[in-house]
C-alpha positions as CSV (number, residue, x, y, z in Angstrom):
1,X,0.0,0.0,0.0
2,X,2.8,2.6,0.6
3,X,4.6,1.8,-2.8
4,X,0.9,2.8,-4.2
5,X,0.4,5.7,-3.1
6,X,3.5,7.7,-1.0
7,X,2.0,9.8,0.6
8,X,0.2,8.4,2.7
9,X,2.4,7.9,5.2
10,X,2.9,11.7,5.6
11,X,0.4,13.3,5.0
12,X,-1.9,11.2,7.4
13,X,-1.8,10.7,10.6
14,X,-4.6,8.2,11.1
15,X,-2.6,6.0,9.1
16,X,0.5,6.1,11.9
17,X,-2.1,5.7,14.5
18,X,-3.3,2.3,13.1
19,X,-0.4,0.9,12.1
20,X,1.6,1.4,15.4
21,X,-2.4,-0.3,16.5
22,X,-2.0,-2.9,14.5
23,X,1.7,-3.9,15.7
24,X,0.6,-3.6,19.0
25,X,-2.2,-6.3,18.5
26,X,0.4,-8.5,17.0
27,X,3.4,-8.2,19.7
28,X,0.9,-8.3,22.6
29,X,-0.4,-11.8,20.7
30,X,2.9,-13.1,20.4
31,X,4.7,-12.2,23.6
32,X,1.7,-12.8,25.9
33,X,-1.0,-15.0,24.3
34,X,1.0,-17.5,23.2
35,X,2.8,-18.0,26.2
36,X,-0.3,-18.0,28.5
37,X,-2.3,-20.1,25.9
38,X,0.7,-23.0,26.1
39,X,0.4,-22.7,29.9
40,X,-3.3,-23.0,30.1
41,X,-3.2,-26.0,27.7
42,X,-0.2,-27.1,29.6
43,X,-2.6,-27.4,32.6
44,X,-5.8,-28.9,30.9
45,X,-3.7,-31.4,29.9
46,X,-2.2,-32.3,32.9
47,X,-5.1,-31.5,35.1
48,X,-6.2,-32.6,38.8
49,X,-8.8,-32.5,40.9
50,X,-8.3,-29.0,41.8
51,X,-8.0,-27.9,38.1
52,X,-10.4,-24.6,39.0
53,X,-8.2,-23.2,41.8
54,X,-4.5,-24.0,39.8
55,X,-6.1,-22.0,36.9
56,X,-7.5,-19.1,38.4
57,X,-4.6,-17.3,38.2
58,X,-4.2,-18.2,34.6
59,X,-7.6,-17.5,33.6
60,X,-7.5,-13.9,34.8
61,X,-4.6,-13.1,33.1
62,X,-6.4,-14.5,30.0
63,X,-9.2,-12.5,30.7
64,X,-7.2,-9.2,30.6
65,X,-5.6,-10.4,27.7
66,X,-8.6,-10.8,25.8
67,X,-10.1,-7.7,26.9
68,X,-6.7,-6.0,25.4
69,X,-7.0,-7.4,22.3
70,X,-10.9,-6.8,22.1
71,X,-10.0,-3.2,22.9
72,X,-7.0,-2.7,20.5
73,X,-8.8,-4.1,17.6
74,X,-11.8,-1.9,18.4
75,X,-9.8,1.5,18.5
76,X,-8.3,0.3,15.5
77,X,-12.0,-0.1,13.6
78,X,-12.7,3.6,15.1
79,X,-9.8,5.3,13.7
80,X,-10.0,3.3,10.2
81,X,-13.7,5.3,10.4
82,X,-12.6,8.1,11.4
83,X,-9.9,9.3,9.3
84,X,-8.4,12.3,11.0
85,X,-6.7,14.8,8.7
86,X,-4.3,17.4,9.4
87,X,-5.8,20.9,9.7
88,X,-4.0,23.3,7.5
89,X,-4.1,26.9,8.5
């Protein structure tokens, strides 16, 4: 898309905005996901009788992971709406 057309990069910023969004989604998936998703399957796998209280701790740091995710990929569906522009004076 940026050999297309050159300036986009430039001359908007929404562009920026959801790029640096996008990278974001992807380094939080692979630095954090993946390691707590091979932990939790780590521990259904190898699981007890008290499989609810080992994972407790596991399963809230999931949750907050999601809820990143969920979040980043909705701010990046607003800006890709809402296409700020510089305001020339």
């Amino acid at each position: 898309m940026l050999l297309l057309v050159k300036d986009v990069w430039w001359e908007q910023p929404w562009f920026k905005i959801k790029m640096a969004l996008v990278a974001m989604v992807v380094l939080n998936g692979v630095l954090f996901g993946n390691k707590l998703g091979t932990k939790f399957r780590e521990m259904v796998t190898n699981n007890g009788t008290d499989f609810i209280q080992q994972t407790a701790d596991l399963r809230t740091q999931l949750n907050r992971f999601y809820i990143l995710q969920l979040t980043l990929f909705f701010v990046i569906m607003l800006v890709s709406v809402f296409k700020f522009s510089r305001s020339e004076r």
